[in-house]
Structures are given as C-alpha cells and as structure tokens.
N, C-alpha and C positions, 0 to 999 in steps of 0.2 A: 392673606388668608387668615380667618379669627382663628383661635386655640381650639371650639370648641369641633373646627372642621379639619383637624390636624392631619388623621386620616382619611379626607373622602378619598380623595387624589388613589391615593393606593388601592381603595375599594374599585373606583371606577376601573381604575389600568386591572385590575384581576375581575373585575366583573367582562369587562367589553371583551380579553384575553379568551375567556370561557367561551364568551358567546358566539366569538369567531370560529372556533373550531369545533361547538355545536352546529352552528350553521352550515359550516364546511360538511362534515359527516350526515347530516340530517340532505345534505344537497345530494349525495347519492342518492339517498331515495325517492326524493322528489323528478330527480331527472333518470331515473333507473327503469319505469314503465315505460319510457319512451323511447330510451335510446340504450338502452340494457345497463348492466357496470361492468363491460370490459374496460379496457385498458385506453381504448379513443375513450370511451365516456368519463373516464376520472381523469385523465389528462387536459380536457376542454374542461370541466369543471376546477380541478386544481390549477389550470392555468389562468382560468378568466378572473378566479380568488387571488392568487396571488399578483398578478397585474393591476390589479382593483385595489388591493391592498397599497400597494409599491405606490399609485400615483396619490392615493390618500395619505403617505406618509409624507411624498414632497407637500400637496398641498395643505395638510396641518402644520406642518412645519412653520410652511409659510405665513401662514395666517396667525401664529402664534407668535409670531417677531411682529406682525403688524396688530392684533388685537390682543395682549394676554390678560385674557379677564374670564370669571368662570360661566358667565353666561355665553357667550357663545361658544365656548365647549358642552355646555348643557342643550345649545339647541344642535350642535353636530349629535350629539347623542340621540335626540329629538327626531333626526331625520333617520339616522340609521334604524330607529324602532319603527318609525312609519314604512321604511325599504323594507326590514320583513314581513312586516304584516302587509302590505302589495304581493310580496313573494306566496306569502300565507294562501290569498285569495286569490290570485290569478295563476297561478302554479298549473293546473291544468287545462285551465284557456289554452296560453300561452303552450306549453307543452304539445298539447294536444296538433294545434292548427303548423305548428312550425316540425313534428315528428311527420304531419302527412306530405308535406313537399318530399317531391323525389329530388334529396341533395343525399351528398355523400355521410356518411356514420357521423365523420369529426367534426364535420361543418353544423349539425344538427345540434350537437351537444355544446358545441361553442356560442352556436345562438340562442340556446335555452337557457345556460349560463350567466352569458352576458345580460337578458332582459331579466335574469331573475336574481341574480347574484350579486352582479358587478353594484349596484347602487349602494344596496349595504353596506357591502365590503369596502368600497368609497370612504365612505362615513363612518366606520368603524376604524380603517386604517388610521385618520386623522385623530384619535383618540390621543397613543401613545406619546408621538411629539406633542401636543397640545398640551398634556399633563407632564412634560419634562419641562415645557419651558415654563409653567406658570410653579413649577414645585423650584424653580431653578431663584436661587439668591442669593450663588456666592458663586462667581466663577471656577475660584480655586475648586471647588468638591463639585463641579458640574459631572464630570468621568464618573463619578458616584453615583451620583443624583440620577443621572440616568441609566446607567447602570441596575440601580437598586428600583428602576420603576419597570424598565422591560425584564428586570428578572419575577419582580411580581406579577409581570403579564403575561409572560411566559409560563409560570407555576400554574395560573388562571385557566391555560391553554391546555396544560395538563388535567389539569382537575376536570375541563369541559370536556375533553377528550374521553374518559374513564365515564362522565357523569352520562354520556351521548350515547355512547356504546353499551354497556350495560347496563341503563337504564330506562331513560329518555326514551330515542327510540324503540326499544321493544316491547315498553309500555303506554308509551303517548300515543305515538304516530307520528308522522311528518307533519301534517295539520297543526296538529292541536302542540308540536313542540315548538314549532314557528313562530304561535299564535303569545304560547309563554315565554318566549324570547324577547318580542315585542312587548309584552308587559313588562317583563325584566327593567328592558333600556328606556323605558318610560317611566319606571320608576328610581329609574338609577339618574335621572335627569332631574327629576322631582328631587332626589337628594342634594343635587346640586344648587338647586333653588329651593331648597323649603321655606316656605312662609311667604315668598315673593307672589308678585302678580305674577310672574312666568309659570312658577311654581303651581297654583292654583288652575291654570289654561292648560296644562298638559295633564291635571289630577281630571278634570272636563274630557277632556281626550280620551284617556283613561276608559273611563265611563260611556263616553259615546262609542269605542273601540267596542267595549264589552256588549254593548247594546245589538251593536252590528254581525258579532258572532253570533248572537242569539238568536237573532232572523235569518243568517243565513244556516245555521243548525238544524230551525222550521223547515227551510226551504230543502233544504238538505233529505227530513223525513218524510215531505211532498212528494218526492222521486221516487221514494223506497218500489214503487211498483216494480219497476225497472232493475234497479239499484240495490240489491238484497241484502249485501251487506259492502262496505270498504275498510280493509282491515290491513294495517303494518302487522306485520311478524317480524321476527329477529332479522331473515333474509331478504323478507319481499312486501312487496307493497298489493295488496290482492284483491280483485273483486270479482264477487257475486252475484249473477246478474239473469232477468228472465231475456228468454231470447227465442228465434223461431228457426229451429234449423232447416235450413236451404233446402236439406235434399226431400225428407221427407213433410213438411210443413206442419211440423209437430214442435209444441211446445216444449221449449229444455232450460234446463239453470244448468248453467254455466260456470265456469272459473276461468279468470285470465289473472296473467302478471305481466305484460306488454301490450300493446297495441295492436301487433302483428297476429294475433289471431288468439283463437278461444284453447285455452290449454287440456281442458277438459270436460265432459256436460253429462248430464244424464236426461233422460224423458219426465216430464211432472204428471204424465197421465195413469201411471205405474206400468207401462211399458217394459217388460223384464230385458232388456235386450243393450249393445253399447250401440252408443251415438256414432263415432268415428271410423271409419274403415280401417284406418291404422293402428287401431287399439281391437280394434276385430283379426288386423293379422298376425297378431299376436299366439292367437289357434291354430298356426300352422305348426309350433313347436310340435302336437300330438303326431305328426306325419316324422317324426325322425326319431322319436321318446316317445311312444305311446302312454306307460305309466308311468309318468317321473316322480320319486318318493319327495324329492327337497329339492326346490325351485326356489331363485331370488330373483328379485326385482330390484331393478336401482333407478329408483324415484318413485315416489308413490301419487303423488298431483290431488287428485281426487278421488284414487283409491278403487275407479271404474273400474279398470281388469283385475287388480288384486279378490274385489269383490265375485266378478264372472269367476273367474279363475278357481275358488274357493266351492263356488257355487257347483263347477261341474267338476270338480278333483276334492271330494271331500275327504278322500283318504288320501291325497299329496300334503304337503306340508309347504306353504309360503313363508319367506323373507324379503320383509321390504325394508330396503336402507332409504329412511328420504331425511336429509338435511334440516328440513325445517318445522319443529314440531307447532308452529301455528297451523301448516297447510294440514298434517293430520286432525288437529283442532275443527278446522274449517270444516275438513271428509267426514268425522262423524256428527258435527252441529246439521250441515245441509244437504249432505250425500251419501247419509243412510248408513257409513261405516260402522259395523259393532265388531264388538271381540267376539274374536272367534280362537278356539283351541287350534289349530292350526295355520293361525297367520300371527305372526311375529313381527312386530315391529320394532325398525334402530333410527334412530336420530343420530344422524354422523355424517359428515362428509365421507362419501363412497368410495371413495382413492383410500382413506384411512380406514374403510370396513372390509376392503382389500386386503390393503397392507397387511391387516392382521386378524384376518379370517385362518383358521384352520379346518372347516366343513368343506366337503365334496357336495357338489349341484350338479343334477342330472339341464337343468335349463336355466340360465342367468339370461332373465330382460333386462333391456337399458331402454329407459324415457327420462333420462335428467337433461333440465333444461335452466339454464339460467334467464334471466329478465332478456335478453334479446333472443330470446330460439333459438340459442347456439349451445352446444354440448362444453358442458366446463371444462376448461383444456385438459385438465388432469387424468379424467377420463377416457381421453380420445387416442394417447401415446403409446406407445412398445412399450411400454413398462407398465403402463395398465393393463395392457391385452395378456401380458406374461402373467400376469397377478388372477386375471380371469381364466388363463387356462389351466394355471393351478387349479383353483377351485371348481372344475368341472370334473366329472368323472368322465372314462375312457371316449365314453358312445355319447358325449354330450353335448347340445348345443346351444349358441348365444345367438339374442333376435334382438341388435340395438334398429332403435328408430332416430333416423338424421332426419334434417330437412335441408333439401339440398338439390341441385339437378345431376344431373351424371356426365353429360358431355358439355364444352366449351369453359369458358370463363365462371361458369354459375355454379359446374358440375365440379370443383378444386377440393371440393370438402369430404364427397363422397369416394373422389378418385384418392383423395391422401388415406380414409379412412380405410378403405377398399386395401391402399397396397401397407399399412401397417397393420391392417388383421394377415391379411398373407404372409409378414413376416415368422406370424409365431403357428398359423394356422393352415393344414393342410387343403382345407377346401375354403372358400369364401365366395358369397355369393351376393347378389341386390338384384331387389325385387321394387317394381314401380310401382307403388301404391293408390296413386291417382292416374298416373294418365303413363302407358307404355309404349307411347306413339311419339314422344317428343323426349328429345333427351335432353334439351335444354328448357324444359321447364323446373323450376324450383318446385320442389314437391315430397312429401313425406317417401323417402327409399326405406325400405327396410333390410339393414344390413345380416344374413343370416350366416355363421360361421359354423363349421362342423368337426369336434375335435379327432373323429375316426374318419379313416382314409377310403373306409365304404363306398362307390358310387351309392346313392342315393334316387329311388325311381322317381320319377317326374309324374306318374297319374296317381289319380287315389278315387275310391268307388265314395267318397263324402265329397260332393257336391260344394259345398263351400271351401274345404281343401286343396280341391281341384284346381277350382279358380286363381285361389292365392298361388297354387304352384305354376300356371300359367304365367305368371305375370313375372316371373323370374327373368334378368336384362339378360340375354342371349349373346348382344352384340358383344367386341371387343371390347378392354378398356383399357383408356390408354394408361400408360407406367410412366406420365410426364411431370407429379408432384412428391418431393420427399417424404419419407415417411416420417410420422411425427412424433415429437421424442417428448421428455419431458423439458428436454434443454431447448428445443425448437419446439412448438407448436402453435402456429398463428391462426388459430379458429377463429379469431374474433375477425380477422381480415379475410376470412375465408368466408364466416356470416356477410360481411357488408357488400362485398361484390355478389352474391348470390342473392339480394335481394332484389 
C-alpha cells in the first residue's frame, strides 16, 4: 500500500464499524411496524446480525489468505452498500407480505431479518479480517496489527451507536438513514479506488443510486392520497392515512404504528363525535366520579379522548403522560390538537411519571401501546398498579384498555392483568368491548378498577352509560396465571399467543 493511502485501512475498519451498528439500531425500526420491539423482535434481529456477521468473518478471512489486494475489499464494500439500499427499498414489501402469514412472533422477525439484514451484515462482517490481513507485514506485531484495527472498529461502532440513537434516527428516518448508509459504503469504496476504472463505475452507481431515490420520492408523493404523511419519531415509525371506517362508512384519518390495526382516527367530515367504541368507553368513568377535578391519561396517540374529554369537562383538569413527543407533533399537525389551559402535557415514560408523581387523580386512563398492541411491561406489574393507587384519591377509579380475550389460551393477558390489579385493588372489573358473547375472542376488554369498597349500581338513566355497564364480564375468572411483577412479566408472550 502507497504512503499516501497510509491511513485508508483504518478509515475503512471505523467507517464499516459505524455502519454496522447504524444498521443494527435503524433494523428496529424497520422491523418494529411489523413485528413490534419486544424482546422475540430484537432477539431474531440481533441474532440473524450477529450470525451474518460471524460467517462473514470466516469468509473474509478466507478470501484474504487467498486474494490480499485492495480491490476486492473495495468491491466487498461495494456489495454491502448495494445490501442496504435493497434493505432501503424493499423494506416494506418484504415486511409487509411476510408479517400477514399466520406464523408464530419469532419466526416472523427471523425471516424479516434474514431477507433484509443478513446480506449486508455478510459483506460488512468480511471487512475486519480483510483489512488485518492486507494491513499485516511483519508477523512478529500481527497481535498488534489486529488488535489496533478491531479496536478502531470497535470505536467506529461506538461512535455509530451514539450517532444512530441520537441523531440519525430521530431526525432522518429509517428510509432515508439506510439510503445514507449506502452512500457512505460507496463512497468508502470509491476511496479505496480513487482514480481507477473501478473507482469511476461505482462514482456511476453513485449517481444512478441517486437518480432512483428520486423517482421513487415522486412516486412516493403519487400515494400522498392515501398516505398523509410517514414519519419516524424518536420511538415509532408512524403513519397517516385516509381510510373508511367499517362501521359507519364515513371517511377517517387515521394513525397507525403496526400493522395490527388502526391506533387511532378521527372523522374528515367534522363529525364532532369518537370513532372507536373503546375510546367511547372511556365515559363510563362519569358513572363512578361524576365530577373529577384532576384526571390523567397515560398515552396520548392522537389526542381523541384527551380532546372529548376537555371538551365536555371544562372545568376538570387533564394530564397526559405520552412517551413520544413526535406522536404529539403528529396530534396537533393532523388531529386538531391545540392548547388548552387545562390539559397538560409530559413526555416521559409512564412507569417514570409514576415513580415520581406526587398529585392525587380522581380518574387515571391507560392506552399505552407499544408497536405490537401490547402494553409496555412496565406498566402492567404490582408495582405499577401500587404507584397508581397512590396517585388516586379515596373514591377513584382506573379504566386501562387491553387487547386481549378473557378465557382460554388468548385470554392470559387479561386473566394476569385482572389478578394483579386484585392484588392491590379492592374491586376489579372487565368489560367486553366488542363482542360479550365469546370469551375467546381477542378484543379490546376494558379493565375498570375501583379504589373504594363501595358496591357500585349496575343501571344508569344515560343511555350510553347503561350500555357500557351492561357489558361488564359477569362470568367467573379463572386464578390460572401469575401475577405480574416487575421481575416476571412476559407480555410480549402473552401478545403473540393472543393473536
């Protein structure tokens, strides 16, 4: 290698370092819509990477005892830039068609992984060896020599990691970070050939790369009909979208962060009224609290009942804890959200607006949802519910919404939730929301807990009231799953059979 390329070698091993654990981190979000980020979904993705990785190391290796010359480490680079930008573009194909088979959670996330990951990470693994053995020219300081190149690749790995997290994604996207990854390793290839023919065919690349984003950008603002906006936030990957709700055949914009259904919507006809029945039973609170001064909310989505809520309690007072201040972004860009003197808004994670709340709530709602419809475990334990009956006052109650069935196999989530609100709560109750006929259907339950030992009457002269107190699950239930602690809580397993 000439004098005046003394250091590529080191740029490369701390460039390709970076981009691997860019890529790694940006892979949640890419496979997060479709198969949530529990614990199966980064386990199939950190496993299919590091396997990917592992055989790329034997096979650079090997290739570098049989070829050690800098061009064909320049075209290994070459292919790993063309693997992301595949990942780039068919990211939601791919995702999409292989999330709707009915297979199990792990299996989903292992095969989304694989056709989107594994290639790259291939081609990037074979970086490291390839650059020790062509940096290598004295046996004696080999321990060194390599030594001193995976410690700059590791630094690289660090640097990507800090650069991915807060930066990258919360301001790029998954798209568009992918897309500068791939430019990255194309021009990190280009450094390894500059001035060559090779060099000049991948600057062509380059350029035709760049061409091809730009039509699919066009095509991209073609859909907007549809398609109202797609937008990473720090947490979620999120979209905006016109749609026709089922029941009433009324036009709605929508919000999703999964596949599994629409998280929240409003009417575009100005329709004053909510879309969902289970954001409607949320007005059952008024039958147990008729005037509650201070109510919180934990999750805010689109801000739909926070709004109702405001709208016919103007002299109560709301708090919404929601986690992700892009999704508020979103609520007041396309879902009408404005400030109001009495609604408050926290950007926190809810376990931690818990922990260290010192305010009394006549009513505490729960809709937090992670990318799979499953309640973030943290939320769901005896040591949450203990934290929420602090913060209630005497005669007060909590109205979390699961999605969940109630009996068999599908009903584990609502029966675990069920017996660790009993632990700390003297009444606890579930309400069917959709359908009060089948108890193994998966279906929005609404869990209602009561801190006073009051019976409570079952009729009410409000007509819509009425209703939602009808639908309260009468049958027994059974006491056949643990209750869920912060030390045990397997929600996310308790999501994938319930689907």
């Amino acid at each position: 290698m000439t004098s005046n390329r003394k250091y590529i070698l080191e740029i490369v091993v701390f460039v390709c370092g970076a981009v691997v654990m860019v890529f790694e981190l940006i892979g949640s979000r890419v496979i997060g819509p479709y198969v949530g980020t529990s614990t199966y979904a980064w386990t199939g993705l950190i496993g299919v990477i590091l396997a990917s990785l592992s055989v790329g190391y034997y096979a650079g290796g090997y290739l570098a005892d049989k070829k050690p010359n800098i061009r064909p480490l320049a075209i290994i680079i070459l292919f790993s830039a063309l693997a992301i930008a595949f990942s780039a573009l068919t990211k939601d194909i791919f995702s999409a068609v292989i999330s709707s088979y009915q297979a199990a959670l792990e299996i989903k996330s292992v095969m989304i992984s694989f056709i989107l990951f594994a290639p790259a990470s291939f081609f990037l693994g074979m970086v490291s060896p390839y650059a020790v053995r062509l940096r290598m020219t004295d046996v004696a300081k080999a321990g060194r020599t390599a030594g001193n190149l995976y410690a700059i690749s590791t630094a690289g790995s660090i640097f990507g990691t800090f650069l991915a997290g807060f930066y990258i994604i919360p301001n790029l996207g998954s798209t568009n970070s992918l897309i500068i990854l791939s430019v990255v390793l194309l021009l990190v290839a280009v450094l390894l050939l500059w001035g060559g023919r090779m060099g000049r065919s991948i600057m062509a690349a380059v350029f035709l790369l760049i061409i091809f984003i730009g039509l699919t950008y066009v095509d991209s603002i073609i859909k907007q009909e549809i398609l109202v906006a797609d937008v990473d936030t720090e947490y979620n990957r999120i979209w905006v979208f016109n749609a026709i709700d089922p029941l009433t055949q009324k036009r709605i914009l929508a919000l999703a962060t999964d596949p599994y259904g629409t998280q929240a919507a409003m009417f575009t006809d100005g329709t004053d009224d909510i879309v969902f029945d289970y954001t409607k039973f949320y007005r059952l609170f008024s039958h147990f609290v008729p005037n509650p001064a201070n109510v919180l909310m934990i999750g805010g989505s689109a801000y739909t009942y926070p709004r109702d809520f405001i709208k016919n309690y103007p002299n109560s007072k709301m708090d919404v804890v929601e986690i992700d201040p892009g999704v508020t972004d979103i609520a007041r860009k396309y879902f009408g959200l404005k400030d109001e003197k009495n609604l408050a808004i926290y950007h926190q994670d809810a376990r931690i607006y818990l922990n260290e709340n010192k305010k009394k709530y006549d009513v505490i709602f729960g809709d937090a949802f992670n990318s799979a419809a499953s309640i973030p475990f943290q939320l769901t334990t005896k040591e949450a519910v203990r934290k929420e009956y602090d913060a209630l006052n005497d005669n007060g109650v909590i109205m979390v919404n699961i999605l969940s069935a109630i009996e068999g196999e599908k009903g584990k989530f609502a029966r675990a939730e069920y017996a660790t609100y009993k632990e700390v709560f003297p009444q606890v109750f579930l309400f069917a929301v959709q359908n009060t006929n089948d108890a193994n259907e998966t279906q929005n339950i609404m869990l209602v807990t009561l801190k006073s030992e009051k019976i409570p009457e079952w009729k009410s002269p409000n007509k819509e009231i009425d209703k939602f107190l009808s639908q309260v699950w009468k049958k027994p239930i059974a006491n056949d799953v643990p209750v869920l602690t912060d030390n045990f809580a397997p929600v996310e397993y308790y999501k994938r059979i319930s689907l």
